[in-house]
C-alpha positions in Angstrom: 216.2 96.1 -79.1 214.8 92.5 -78.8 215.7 90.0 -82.2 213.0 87.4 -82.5 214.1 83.6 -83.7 211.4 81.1 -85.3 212.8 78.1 -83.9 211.7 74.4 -85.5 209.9 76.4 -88.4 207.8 73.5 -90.4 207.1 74.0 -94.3 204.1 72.7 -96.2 204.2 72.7 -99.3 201.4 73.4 -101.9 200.5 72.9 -105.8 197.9 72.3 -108.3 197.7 69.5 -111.1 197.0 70.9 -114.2 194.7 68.3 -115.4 192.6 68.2 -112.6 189.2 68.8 -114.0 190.1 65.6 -116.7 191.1 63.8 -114.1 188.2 64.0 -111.8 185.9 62.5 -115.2 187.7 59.4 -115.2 189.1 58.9 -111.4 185.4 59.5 -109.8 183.6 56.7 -111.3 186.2 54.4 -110.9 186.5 55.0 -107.2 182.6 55.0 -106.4 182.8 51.7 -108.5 185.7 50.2 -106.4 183.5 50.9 -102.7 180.6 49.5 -104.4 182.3 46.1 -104.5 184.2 46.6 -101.7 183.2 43.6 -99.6 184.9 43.9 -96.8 185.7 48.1 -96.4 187.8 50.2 -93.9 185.2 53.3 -92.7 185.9 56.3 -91.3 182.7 56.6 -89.9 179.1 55.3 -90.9 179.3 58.0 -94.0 182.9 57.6 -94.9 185.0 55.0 -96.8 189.1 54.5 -97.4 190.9 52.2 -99.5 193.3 52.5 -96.7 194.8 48.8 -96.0 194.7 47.2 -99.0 197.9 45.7 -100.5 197.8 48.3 -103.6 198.9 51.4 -104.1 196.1 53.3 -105.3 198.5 55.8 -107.5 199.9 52.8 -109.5 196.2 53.1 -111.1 197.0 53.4 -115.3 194.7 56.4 -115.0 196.4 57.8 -112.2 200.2 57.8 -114.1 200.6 61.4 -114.8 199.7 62.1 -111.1 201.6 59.7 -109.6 204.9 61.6 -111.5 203.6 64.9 -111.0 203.8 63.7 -106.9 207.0 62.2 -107.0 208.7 65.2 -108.8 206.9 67.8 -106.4 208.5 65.3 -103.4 211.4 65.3 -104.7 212.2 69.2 -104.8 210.4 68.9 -101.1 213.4 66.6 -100.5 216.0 68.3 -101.7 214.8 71.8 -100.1 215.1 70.4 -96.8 218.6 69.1 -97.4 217.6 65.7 -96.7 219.3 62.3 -97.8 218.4 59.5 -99.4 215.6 59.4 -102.8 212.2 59.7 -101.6 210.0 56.5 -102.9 206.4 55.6 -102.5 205.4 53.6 -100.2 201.6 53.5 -99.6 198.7 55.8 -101.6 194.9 54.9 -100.9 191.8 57.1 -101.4 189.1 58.0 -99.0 185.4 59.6 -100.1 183.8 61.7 -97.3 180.7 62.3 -96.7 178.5 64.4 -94.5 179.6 64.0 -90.6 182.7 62.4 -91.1 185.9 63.5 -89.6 189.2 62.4 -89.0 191.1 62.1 -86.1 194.4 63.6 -84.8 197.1 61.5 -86.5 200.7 61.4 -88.1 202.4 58.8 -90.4 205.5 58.4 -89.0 207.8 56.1 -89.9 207.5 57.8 -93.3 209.2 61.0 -94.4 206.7 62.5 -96.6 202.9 62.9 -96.6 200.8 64.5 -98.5 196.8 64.6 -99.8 195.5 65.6 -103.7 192.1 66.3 -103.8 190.8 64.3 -106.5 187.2 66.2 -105.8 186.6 69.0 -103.4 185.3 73.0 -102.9 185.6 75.3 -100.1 182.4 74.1 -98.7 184.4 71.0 -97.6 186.7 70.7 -94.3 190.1 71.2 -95.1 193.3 69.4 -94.0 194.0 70.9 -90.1 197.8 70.5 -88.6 197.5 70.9 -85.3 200.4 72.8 -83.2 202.5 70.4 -80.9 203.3 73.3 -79.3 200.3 74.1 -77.9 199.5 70.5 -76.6 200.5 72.2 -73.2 197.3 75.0 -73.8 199.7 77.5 -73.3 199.1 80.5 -73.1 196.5 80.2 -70.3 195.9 83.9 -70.4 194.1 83.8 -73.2 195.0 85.8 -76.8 193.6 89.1 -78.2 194.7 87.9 -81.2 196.1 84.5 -83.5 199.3 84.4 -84.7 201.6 81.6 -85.8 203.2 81.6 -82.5 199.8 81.5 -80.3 197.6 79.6 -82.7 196.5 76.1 -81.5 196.0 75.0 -85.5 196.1 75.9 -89.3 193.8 74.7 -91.9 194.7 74.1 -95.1 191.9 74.7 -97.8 190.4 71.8 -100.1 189.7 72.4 -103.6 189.6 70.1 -106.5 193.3 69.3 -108.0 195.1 70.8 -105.6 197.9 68.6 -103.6 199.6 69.4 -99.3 202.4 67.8 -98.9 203.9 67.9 -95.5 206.4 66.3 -92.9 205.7 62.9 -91.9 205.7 64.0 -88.2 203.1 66.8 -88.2 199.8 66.0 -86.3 197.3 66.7 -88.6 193.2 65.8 -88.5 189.8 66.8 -90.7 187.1 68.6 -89.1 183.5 67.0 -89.4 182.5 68.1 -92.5 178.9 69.7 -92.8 178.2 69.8 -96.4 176.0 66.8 -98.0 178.6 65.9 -101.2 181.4 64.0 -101.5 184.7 64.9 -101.0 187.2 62.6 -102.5 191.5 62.7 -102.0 194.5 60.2 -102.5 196.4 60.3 -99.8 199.7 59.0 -99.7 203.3 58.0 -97.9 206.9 58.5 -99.6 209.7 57.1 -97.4 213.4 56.3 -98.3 
């Protein structure tokens, strides 16, 4: 008989905001208005735009209250699941719109303990959120695979749809494949540390 282990097993977490559609009404024209006057702006790409690196926190937006709890109370059960010390606090939230051919490179957002992205405005049309598998920075298994699994596969993608919030270890590599679809796709993304 051979007894298999999962060694270093990583959770993600999902959820869904309840008043997502609302929410989209009044968030979306605030944030098209904001990279309007946005004179001097952080770009993904030639398509794309983040708040990212300004000195607010996006979620401490009146509008964006509710959210903002609904986040900390979904951390915080993260937190305690993963026997972890310390109270999580924010520490940096910004949003992004995406547009066709825009992508996001391979990153992590390490020093903090928490990460996650809400999808302020999204469909399955759109790239979703992609961890990529450190194991697997090696390309092992060089013999090729008849089939994916957890163990063998080099990344998982995470869908995006419209009120729906990943949150996820600081440490895991994660990126955004080009997206393809002529719309916008618009998240918060944000940091809790301790």
């Amino acid at each position: 008989m051979i007894d298999a282990q999962l060694i270093f097993p990583t959770k993600v977490y999902r959820s869904k905001f309840e008043d997502a559609q609302e929410l989209q009404k009044k968030i979306v024209p605030l944030f098209l208005h904001k990279e309007k006057n946005d004179m001097s702006p952080v770009r993904y790409s030639a398509n794309g735009y983040t708040s990212y690196g300004n000195d607010s926190n996006v979620l401490d937006i009146p509008d964006l209250f509710n959210l903002k709890e609904f986040l900390t109370d979904i951390i915080m059960k993260c937190h305690q699941e993963a026997k972890l010390n310390g109270v999580p606090k924010l520490e940096s939230s910004w949003f992004s719109i995406m547009r066709k051919h825009t992508y996001h490179e391979e990153h992590h957002h390490m020093p903090s303990v928490w990460s996650g992205v809400y999808y302020v405005q999204a469909d399955q049309t759109h790239p979703g959120l992609t961890f990529v598998n450190r194991n697997q920075k090696t390309h092992w298994p060089r013999t090729g695979v008849s089939e994916l699994t957890e163990s063998n596969s080099p990344e998982v993608t995470c869908s995006a749809e419209t009120g729906s919030v990943i949150i996820f270890p600081s440490h895991v590599l994660h990126k955004v494949h080009q997206q393809t679809v002529d719309k916008d796709r618009i998240m918060i993304s944000f940091n809790y540390g301790i």
